[in-house]
N, C-alpha and C positions, 0 to 999 in steps of 0.2 A: 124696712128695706135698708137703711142706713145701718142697721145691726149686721143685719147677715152681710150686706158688702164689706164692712169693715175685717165681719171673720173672715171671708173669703179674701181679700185683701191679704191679711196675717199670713192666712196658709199660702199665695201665693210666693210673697217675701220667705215665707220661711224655705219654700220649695227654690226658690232664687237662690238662696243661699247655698242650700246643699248641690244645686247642680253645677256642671261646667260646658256642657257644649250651649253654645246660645241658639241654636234650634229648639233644644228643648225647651230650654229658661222661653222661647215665645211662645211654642204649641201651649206648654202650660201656661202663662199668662193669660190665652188668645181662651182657651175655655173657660179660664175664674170667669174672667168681661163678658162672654159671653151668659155665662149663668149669673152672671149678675144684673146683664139687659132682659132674660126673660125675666127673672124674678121680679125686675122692674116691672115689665108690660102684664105680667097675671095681676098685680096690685093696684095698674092701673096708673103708675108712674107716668112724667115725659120720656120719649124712645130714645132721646138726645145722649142717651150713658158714656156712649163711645166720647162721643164728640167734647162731653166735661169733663171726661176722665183723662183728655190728651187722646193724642196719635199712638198705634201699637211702638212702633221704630221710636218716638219720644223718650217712650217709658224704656224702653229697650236702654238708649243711648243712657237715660240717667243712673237705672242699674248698674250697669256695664263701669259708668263713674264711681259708685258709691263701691261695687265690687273690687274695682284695684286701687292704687292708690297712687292717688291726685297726686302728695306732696313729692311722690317720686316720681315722675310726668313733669311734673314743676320743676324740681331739681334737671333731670333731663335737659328739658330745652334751657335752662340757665347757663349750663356747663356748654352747652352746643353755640349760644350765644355768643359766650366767655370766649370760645376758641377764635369762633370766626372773628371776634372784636379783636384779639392776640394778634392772629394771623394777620392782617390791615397794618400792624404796627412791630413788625419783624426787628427791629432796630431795638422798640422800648424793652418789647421781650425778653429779646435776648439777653441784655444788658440785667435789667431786672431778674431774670432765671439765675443766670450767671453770678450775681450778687448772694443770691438767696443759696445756691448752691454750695458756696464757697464758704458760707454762715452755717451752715447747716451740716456740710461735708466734715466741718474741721471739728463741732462737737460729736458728729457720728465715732469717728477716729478717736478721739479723747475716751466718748464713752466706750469705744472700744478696749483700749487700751488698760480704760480703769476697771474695766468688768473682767478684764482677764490677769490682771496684775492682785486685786483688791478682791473680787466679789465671787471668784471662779470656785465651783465647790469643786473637789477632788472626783471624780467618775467610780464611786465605792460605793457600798451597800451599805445603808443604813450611815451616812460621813456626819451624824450630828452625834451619834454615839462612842465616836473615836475623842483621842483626849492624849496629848505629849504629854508626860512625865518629864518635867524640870527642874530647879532650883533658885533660888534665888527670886521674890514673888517681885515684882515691879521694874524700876526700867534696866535693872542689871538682870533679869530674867534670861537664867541661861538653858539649854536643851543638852549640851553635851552631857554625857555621863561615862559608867566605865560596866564592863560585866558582871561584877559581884554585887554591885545595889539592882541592876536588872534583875539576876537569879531572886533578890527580895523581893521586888515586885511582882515578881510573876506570883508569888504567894499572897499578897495583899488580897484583903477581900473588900468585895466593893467593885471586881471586875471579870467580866467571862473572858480576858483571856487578856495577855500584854506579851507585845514584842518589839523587837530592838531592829534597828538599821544603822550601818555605816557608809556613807558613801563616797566613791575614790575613782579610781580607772583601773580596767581590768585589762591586761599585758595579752593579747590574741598573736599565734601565730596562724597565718593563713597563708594560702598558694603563693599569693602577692608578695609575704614576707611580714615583718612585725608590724601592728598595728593596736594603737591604744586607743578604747572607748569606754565612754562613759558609764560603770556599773555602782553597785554596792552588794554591800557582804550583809544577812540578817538572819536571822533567830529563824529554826526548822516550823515555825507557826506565822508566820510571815503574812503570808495570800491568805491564810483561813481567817487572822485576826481582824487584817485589813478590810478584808471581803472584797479581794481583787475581783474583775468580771476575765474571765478570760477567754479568749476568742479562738485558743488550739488547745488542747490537751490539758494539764492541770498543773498548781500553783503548789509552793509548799503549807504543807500541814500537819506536820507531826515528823520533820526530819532531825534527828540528835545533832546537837550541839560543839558539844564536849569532846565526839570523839572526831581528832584530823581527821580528814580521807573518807569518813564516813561516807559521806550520803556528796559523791561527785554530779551534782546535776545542776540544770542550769536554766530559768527562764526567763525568754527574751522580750524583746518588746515589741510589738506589731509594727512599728518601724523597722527598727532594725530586720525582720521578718521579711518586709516587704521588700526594702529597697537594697539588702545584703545578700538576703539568701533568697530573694527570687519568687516570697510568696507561697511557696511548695508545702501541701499539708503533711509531705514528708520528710518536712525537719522534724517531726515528732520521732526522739529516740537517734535524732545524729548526732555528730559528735565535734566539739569546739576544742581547739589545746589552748585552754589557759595556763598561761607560766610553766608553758611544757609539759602539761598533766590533762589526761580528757577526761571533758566533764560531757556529760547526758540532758541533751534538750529534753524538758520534758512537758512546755507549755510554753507558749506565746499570750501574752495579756491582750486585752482587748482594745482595740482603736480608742486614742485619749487618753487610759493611764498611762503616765511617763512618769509614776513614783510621786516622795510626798512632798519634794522639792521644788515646786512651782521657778522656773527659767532653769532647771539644769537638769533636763532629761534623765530618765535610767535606761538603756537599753542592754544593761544582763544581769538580772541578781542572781547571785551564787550563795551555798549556804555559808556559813559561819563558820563550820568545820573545813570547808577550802581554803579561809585565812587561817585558819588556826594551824596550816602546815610548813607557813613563813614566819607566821609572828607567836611562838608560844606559850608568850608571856599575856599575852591579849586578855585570855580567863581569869586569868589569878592577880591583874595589876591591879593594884590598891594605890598607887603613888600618884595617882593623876584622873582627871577627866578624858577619855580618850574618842571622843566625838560620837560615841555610840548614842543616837535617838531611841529615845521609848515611846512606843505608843501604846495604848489601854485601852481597849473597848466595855464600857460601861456594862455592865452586868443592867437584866431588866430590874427594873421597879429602884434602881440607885439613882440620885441625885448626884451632880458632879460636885455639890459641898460636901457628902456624903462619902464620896471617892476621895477627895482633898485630905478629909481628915484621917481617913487608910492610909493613903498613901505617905502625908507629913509622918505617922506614928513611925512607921516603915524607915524614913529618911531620917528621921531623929535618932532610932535605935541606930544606924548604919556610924553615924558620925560620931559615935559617942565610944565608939569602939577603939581601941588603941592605934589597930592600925591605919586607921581610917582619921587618925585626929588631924592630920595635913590638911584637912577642910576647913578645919574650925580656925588653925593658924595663919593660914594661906587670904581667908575671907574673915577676918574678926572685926573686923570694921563694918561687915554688911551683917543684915538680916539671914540667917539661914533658915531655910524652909523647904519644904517640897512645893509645887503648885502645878494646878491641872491647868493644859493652853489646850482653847477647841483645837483639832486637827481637820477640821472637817474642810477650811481653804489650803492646807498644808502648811509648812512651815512657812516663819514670818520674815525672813532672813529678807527677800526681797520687798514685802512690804514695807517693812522699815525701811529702806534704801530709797525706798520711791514714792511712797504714800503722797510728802510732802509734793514733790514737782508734780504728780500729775495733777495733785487738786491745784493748786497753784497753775496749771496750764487748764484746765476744764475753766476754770474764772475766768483766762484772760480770750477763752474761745467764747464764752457766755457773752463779753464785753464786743465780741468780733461780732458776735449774730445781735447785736444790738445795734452796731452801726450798719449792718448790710440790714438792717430791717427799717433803722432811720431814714435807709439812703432808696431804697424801696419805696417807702412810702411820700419821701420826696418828689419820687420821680411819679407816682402815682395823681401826687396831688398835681404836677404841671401837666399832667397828663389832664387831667380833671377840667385845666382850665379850656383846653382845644376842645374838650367835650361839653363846653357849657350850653350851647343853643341844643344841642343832642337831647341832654338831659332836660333842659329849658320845653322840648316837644312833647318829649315823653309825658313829664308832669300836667304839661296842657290838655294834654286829649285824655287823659285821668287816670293816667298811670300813678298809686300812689309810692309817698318818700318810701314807706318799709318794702316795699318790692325791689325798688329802684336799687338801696341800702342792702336788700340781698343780692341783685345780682351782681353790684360791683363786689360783693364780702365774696360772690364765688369765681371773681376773675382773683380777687387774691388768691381764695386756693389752689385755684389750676396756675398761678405762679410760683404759690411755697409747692405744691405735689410737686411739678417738675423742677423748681430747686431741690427739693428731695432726694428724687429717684437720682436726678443729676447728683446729689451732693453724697448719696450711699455712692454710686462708682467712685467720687474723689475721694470717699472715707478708705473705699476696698487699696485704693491706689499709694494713698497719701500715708496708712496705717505700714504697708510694705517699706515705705521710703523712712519711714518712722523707727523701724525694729531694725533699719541696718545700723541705726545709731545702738543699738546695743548689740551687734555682730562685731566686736573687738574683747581684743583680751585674750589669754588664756582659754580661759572658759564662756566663751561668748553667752547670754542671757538668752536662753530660745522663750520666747512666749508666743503661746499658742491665741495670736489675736485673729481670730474669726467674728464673722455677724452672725449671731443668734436672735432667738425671740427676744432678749432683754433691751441688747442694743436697738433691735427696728422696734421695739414699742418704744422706746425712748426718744427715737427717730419721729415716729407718728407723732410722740406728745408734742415736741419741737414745732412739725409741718404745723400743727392744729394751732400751737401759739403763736406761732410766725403769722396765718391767716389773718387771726384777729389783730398782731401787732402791725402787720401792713394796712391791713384792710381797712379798721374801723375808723380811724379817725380823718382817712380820706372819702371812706363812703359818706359820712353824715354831712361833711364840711363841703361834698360839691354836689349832694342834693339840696342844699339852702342856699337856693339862687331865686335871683330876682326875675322876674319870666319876662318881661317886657323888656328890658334892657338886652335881656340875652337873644329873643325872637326877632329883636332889629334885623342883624344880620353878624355872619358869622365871625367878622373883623372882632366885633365886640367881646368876643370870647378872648383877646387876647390884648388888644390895642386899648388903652384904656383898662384894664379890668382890675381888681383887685389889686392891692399889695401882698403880694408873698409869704403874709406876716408868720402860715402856719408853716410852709415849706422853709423860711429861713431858721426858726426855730429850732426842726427838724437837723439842719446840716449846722449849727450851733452845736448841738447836742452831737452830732457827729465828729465834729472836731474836736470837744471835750472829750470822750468817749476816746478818741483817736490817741491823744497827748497820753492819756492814761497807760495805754499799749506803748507806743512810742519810747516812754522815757522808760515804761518799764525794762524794754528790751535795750536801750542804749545801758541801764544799768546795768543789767545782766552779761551784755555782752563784754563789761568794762571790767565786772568779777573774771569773767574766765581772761582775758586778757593780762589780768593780774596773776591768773596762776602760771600762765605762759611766762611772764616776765620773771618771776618769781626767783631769788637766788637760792634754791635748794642747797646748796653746798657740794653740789656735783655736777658733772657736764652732762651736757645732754646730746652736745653738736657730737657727731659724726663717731656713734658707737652703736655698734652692731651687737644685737645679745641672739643668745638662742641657747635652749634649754637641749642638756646631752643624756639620755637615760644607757644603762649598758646591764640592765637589769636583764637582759635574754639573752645576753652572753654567757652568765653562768661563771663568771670569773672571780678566781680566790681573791682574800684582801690584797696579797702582793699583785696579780695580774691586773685587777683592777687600779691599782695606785701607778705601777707602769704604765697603764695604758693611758690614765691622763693625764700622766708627766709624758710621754710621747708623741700625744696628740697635741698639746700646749708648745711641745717645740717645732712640731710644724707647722701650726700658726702662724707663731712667731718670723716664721720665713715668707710666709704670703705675700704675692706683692701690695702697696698699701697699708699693709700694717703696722700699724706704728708701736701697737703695744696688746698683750692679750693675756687674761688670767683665767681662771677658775674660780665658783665660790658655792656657796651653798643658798646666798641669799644674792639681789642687787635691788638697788637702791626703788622704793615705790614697786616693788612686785607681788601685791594682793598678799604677803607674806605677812605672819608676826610671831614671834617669838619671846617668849621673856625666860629668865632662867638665873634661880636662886644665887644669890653670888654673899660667900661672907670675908669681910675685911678686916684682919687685925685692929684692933683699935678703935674700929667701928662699928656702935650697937646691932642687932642683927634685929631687921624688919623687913619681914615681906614686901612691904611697898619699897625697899632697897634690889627689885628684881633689874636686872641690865638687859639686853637686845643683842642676843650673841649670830657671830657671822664667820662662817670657815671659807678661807680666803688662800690664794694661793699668793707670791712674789710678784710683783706688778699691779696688783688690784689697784692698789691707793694712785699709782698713776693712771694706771687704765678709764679712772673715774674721775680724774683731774682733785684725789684727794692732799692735799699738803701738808706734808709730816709736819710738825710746828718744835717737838721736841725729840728727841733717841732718832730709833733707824726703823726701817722696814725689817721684812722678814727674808730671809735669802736661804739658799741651797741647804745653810748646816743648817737649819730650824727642824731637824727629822723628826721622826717619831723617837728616835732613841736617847734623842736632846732632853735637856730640862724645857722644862714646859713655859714661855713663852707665849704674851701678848702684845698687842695694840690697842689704846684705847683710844676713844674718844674725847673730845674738851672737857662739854658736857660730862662724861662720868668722872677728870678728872676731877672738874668745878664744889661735883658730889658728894665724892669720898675722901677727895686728900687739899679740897678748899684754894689757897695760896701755895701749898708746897710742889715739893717736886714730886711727881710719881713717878719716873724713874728709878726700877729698881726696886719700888714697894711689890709686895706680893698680897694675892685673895684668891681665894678657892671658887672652884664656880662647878655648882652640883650639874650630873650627878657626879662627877669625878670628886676624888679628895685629895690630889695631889696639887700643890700651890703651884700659881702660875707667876712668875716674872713679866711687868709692868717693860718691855721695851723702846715706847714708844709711842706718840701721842697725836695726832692726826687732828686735822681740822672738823668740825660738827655739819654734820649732815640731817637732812629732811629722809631717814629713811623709810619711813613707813605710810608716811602723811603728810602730804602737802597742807595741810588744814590745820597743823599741830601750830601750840605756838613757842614751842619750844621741843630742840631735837632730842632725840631719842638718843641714852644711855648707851652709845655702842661698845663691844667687847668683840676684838676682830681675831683672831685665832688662829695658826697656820693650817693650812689642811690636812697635811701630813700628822696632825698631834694630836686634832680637835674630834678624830671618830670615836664614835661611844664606845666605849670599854664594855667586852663580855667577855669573861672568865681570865679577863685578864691580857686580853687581844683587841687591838684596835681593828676599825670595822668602817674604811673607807666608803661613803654610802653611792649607791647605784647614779642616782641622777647630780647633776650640778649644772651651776648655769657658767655657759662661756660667757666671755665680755670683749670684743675686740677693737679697738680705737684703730680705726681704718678712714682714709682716702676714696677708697674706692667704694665702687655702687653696692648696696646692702642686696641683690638678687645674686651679683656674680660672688660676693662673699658668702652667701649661704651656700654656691653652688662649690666652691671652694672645701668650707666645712664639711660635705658630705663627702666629699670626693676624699677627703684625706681620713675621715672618720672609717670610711667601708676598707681603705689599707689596711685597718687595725684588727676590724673584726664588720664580718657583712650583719651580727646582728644588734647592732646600735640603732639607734634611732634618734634624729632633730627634731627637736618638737619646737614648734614656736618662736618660729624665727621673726625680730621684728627690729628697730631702732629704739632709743631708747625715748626718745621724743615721742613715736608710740605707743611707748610702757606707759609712759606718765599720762598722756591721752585717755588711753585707756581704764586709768581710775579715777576720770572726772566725767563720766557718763552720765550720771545726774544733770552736772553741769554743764554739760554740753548739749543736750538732751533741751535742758529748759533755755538757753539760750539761742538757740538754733531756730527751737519752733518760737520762741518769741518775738523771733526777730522777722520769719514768714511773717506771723500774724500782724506786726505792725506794719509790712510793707502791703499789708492786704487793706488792712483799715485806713492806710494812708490813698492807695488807689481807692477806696472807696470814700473817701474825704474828699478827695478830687473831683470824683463825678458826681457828686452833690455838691460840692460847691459849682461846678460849672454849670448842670442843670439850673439852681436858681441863679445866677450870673445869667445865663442865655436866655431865660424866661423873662427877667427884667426886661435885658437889652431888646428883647421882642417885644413885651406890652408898653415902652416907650421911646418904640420906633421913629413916631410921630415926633415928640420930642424932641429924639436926638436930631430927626430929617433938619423939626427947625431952626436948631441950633446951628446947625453946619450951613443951613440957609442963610443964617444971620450973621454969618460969618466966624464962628468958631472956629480953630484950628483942632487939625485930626492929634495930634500928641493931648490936647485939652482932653479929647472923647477918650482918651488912652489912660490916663489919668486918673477919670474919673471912674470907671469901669474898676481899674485895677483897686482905687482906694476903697471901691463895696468889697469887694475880693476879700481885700485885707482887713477890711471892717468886722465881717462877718467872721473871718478865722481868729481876727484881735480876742472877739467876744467871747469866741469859742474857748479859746486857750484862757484867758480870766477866771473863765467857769471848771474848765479842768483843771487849771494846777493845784487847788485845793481836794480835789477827786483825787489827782495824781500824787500827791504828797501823802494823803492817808491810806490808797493802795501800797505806794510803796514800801512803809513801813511793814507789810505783813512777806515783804520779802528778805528781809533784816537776816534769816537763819539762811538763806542759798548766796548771802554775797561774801566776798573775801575781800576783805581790805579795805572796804568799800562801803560808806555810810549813806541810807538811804535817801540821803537828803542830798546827792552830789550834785554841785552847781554844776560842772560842766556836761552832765547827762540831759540835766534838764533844759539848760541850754538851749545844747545841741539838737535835744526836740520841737523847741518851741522855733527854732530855726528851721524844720524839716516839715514843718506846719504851716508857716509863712510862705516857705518855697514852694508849698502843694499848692496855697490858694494866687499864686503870682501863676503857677501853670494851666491852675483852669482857668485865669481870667484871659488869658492869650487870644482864645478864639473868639469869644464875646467881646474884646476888645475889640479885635480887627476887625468884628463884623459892623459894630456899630462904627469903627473911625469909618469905616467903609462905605456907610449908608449913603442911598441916594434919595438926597432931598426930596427932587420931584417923584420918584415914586411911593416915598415915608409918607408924604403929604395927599398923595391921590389916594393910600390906600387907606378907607374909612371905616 
């Protein structure tokens, strides 16, 4: 019998398994039992089968267990526990959520930031197979190039296909009137090389080159698409007047590519034969790098060392050519080479720029979610204490510790989840407020920071370590309790109970942790303060710039030189204005320039290049620059004059040492007529605030300094005004325009700003890492706060008794005040002892973002260690007053 029950058993189980309605799973059940009770009774068995076999409903119910599953039933009522115990203490919650969110928020945002700046791969086919064509292998690694080494490359083998891009602003006229966006000019294989996706019609693929005018078409960008022209799938085949000539939409790219420029959108690529109808010298320049990017898509089964060595063969033959020897002269002090750069993130222009601060802010967020997870688990542990007889019950009646130890690990996660869920809206919110810090400038940085899968897996990993960094060391620590002591009554959970020793530790480490952020931001904030203060050798106070284009007027060299000597003289009449020029450059404008210059008498080296600037009569006041030797430039300095400059200290210091250079003369390419030294001006910070020494100026009239073709000066389209004005910078733009549309309605202001804004504006890095630095320490510092007052308040509670008797026995309340405040201070002392050694060897790794500024500054640290002290004098305030406050007789009754 015991055989055949066992098979029939088997088959019953096995039958359990495969069913699912529990009707069935009993009917068959209810027959195995039964043919297993007769099979019993023909052998003569006891009838009792049912009755040792269990109840039908028994077996039912333990099936039914074995069939789902327990530990998620478990988990279940854990999390349902966890809530309702939450909910009972709305204050600890919140507080705790809020901590955790704010830790959790501010690396969601970082890792945002860093995933779309650092990690973002370009929206292309196949982006591991793409590959820039550059020069120069290491950190002078350059990408610019010119037309005639591209045409070589395209023949290199080792690649299915390479193309070129330029990119600039394309000149639109529309209903509204002129309007400049952001495009580039590229090679008729462009979208086929890249393997654009496109979302309306199609990309180019085989459009010529060489010839102007050829191939007038034009594809936009699914922005531009949407929020210009309205969306409509019949912009396919309309038509846009670029620089007064139409061109032919004939595809829209697809949501996401905005070009290979990561922060500086494309929204119109035009071909290459569209520039070639202004510029058409563009093909055949051999004299220079002219910004044109290469990119090369790898051929199947090639290696990119494989490709490298093509392509150096290619760039060696190119440089070795006569006319092409300007390379070797120009750079013979470097390495020349070709070198393959993945393209697959885009170009690195912005990486480089920003690599450093973000990691450097991901650390100091890493540092933030270590004290809101300190200060968590602080408030956990005092929490722990009010739940000692709780837990004290549990463990009695046989609850064991690893149950106990889970369910408090899953009140932490339903703490870190909703700091979570809470700290992605801060991330969504705080990342917003974050990119407005790079919405300045010229060309504002657009980064496409969104949450994707990278960032919320990264998020998870965070909640998952946050769990165990709150949870564990407060579950084990207030499951080992003493049961008797705690089962007295529930006084004893508090009055009387434990010393603090693991919660003080905790907000030790807090205010370590804290100093660390603290001083780092005080330093930080003490470099940009340095750049503010800073004597550039130009004014900054109260000058109004704005950049003047007249490039869609269509105006000859003479109308255009009339027109802004006409518009300079009514400026000049504005009310407010004290002074106002023209120029080609001003002073820190994203600008640089360098340009060959040879001096009689003195050896001729490349690294002898000057910083030249076409400037009208007033500039050097307009900028509060002070001639030191000769004169300015005035009305007779025409074009038809002899040729006439201004230098700077600095170039004289250069080239003519101790002498006078008044009166010396140097040629400055490309022209070969000598220029007359007039005049010698005080040294400026023009290009860089960071330099440490100023730049080589060469200031040049306007009228003299346009580049020569065929033997005609070539007054150029845009220049920047500069006005030293009184009055408010909105009504002086409104002024500017009002006198520019007199002249011709198709002008255009671009970038109207002060110049306190200019300079602003190329310290975005640094503004960027100081700013958020300085949030994050005022976060760690609130969160220092309320861990130290948590255990301040817990004390003053479990030595209630204490203090009752104390004030019994006649103490005075400033004594209880005293003494409250020197734990305060005790605690924070300790803190800060254990930090400044943390905080002096963080510091040093900020050494490359300070100016001026040595990472050892006594007065930053200070300043922090003072801002530390005053955190823990403010959490002792209420724990203070509550114990000066205690009343004897009920300290004393309560047991």
């Amino acid at each position: 019998m015991g055989r055949r029950l066992r098979e029939w058993l088997v088959r019953a189980w096995a039958t359990l398994r495969r069913r699912r309605s529990d009707a069935d799973l009993a009917a068959e059940l209810r027959l195995h039992l039964e043919l297993a009770a007769e099979d019993a009774g023909r052998r003569g068995a006891p009838t009792g089968l049912r009755g040792r076999l269990g109840s039908l409903d028994s077996a039912l119910d333990a099936q039914r267990d074995q069939r789902g599953l327990p530990w998620l039933e478990d988990i279940g009522r854990d999390l349902r526990y966890a809530v309702r115990t939450l909910r009972r203490a709305p204050g600890f919650a919140s507080v705790a959520v809020l901590s955790l969110a704010v830790g959790i928020g501010a690396n969601s945002a970082m890792f945002t930031l860093i995933d779309a700046v650092l990690f973002r791969t370009m929206p292309v086919d196949q982006p591991h197979r793409l590959f820039f064509i550059g020069h120069d292998p290491g950190p002078n690694l350059a990408l610019s190039s010119n037309y005639p080494i591209f045409e070589r490359y395209r023949a290199a083998p080792g690649f299915s296909g390479v193309t070129a891009f330029r990119t600039g602003t394309v000149r639109l006229r529309t209903a509204e009137g002129i309007e400049r966006v952001a495009g580039q000019y590229v090679s008729g294989n462009y979208h086929a090389v890249v393997g654009v996706p496109m979302a309306l019609g199609r990309g180019f693929a085989s459009e010529p080159d060489r010839q102007p005018g050829a191939s007038m078409l034009a594809v936009i960008s699914h922005e531009y698409w949407m929020t210009r022209l309205g969306g409509s799938p019949a912009v396919i085949g309309a038509t846009l007047t670029v620089a007064d000539r139409p061109v032919t939409i004939v595809g829209v790219t697809a949501r996401g590519f905005k070009g290979l420029s990561p922060g500086a959108p494309v929204h119109i690529t035009l071909p290459m034969s569209v520039m070639a109808l202004d510029d058409r010298r563009f093909f055949d320049a051999h004299d220079g790098w002219i910004g044109l990017t290469i990119v090369g898509r790898l051929a199947a089964g090639v290696s990119e060392a494989e490709a490298t060595v093509a392509a150096d063969a290619v760039f060696q033959q190119f440089i070795s050519e006569p006319v092409n020897g300007w390379v070797k002269v120009a750079n013979r002090d470097r390495f020349l080479a070709a070198a393959l750069v993945p393209a697959a993130r885009g170009t690195f222009a912005l990486r480089r720029q920003y690599a450093q601060p973000l990691w450097m802010l991901l650390a100091m967020v890493g540092v933030l979610l270590l004290v809101a997870c300190a200060n968590v688990a602080s408030l956990l542990l005092a929490r722990a204490a009010d739940r000692r007889s709780e837990i004290a019950v549990r463990l009695s009646i046989g609850a064991g510790r690893s149950r106990l130890v889970r369910q408090l690990l899953t009140e932490s996660a339903v703490l870190a989840a909703l700091g979570g869920l809470a700290g992605i809206l801060l991330a969504v919110w705080s990342t917003g407020a974050i990119l407005s810090v790079f919405a300045i400038g010229p060309s504002p940085v657009a980064i496409d920071a969104t949450l994707n899968r990278h960032v919320l897996a990264a998020t998870l990993a965070i909640v998952f370590l946050t769990t165990i960094g709150v949870g564990l060391v407060p579950a084990f620590r207030s499951t080992r309790v003493d049961l008797a002591p705690s089962l007295k009554d529930g006084a004893a959970a508090v009055h009387g109970g434990p010393r603090p020793t693991v919660g003080r530790t905790l907000v030790v480490a807090q205010v370590a942790l804290s100093l660390v952020l603290v001083s780092a931001a005080a330093l930080l904030a003490r470099s940009l303060d340095n750049f503010h203060r800073l004597d550039a050798g130009f004014s900054r106070d109260h000058i109004v710039l704005a950049d003047i284009d007249l490039a869609a007027a269509r105006f000859t060299t003479d109308q255009r030189e009339r027109a802004f000597a006409d518009l300079l003289a009514r400026l000049r009449t504005l009310p407010g204005v004290q002074s106002a020029s023209f120029s080609s450059r001003t002073p820190i404008d994203f600008s640089s320039a360098l340009r060959r210059i040879e001096v009689p008498g003195f050896e001729a080296n490349p690294r002898n290049g000057v910083s030249p600037n076409d400037v009208t009569p007033g500039y050097f006041q307009t900028f509060g620059l002070g001639i030191v030797r000769g004169r300015d430039f005035t009305v007779d300095d025409r074009r038809e004059s002899p040729p006439v400059a201004v230098i700077s200290r600095a170039m004289a210091r250069h080239f003519f040492g101790d002498g006078d250079p008044i009166g010396r003369t140097f040629v400055l390419a490309p022209s070969d007529r000598p220029t007359t030294i007039v005049g010698v001006v005080e040294d400026a910070r023009h290009e860089n605030l960071r330099t440490d020494s100023p730049a080589r100026m060469v200031y040049l009239p306007l009228t003299q300094s346009g580049v020569r073709a065929n033997g005609n000066f070539l007054i150029q389209n845009s220049l920047a005004v500069a006005l030293r004005t009184t009055a408010a910078p909105a009504s002086v733009a409104a002024s500017l325009r009002r006198e520019l549309r007199t002249i011709t309605a198709d002008a255009m202001v671009l970038y109207v700003r002060t110049m306190e804004q200019q300079v602003d504006a190329t310290l975005i890095p640094e503004r960027l890492v100081a700013t958020l630095s300085a949030w994050f320490a005022a976060v760690a510092l609130l969160l220092a706060c309320v861990g130290l007052y948590g255990v301040i308040a817990y004390n003053v509670a479990r030595r209630k008794r204490e203090i009752g008797l104390r004030i019994a026995l006649g103490a005075i309340p400033g004594a209880i005040l005293r003494h409250v405040f020197r734990e305060a201070l005790l605690i924070a002392a300790v803190g800060i002892v254990i930090g400044l050694p943390l905080a002096l060897a963080a510091l040093r790794l900020l050494q490359t973002l300070l100016f001026d500024l040595a990472p050892y500054d006594l007065p930053a640290l200070a300043a922090s260690v003072g801002a530390l002290l005053l955190v823990a004098l403010v959490a002792g305030i209420l724990p203070a007053r509550r114990a000066a406050t205690t009343d004897p007789v009920e300290a004393l009754r309560d047991r």
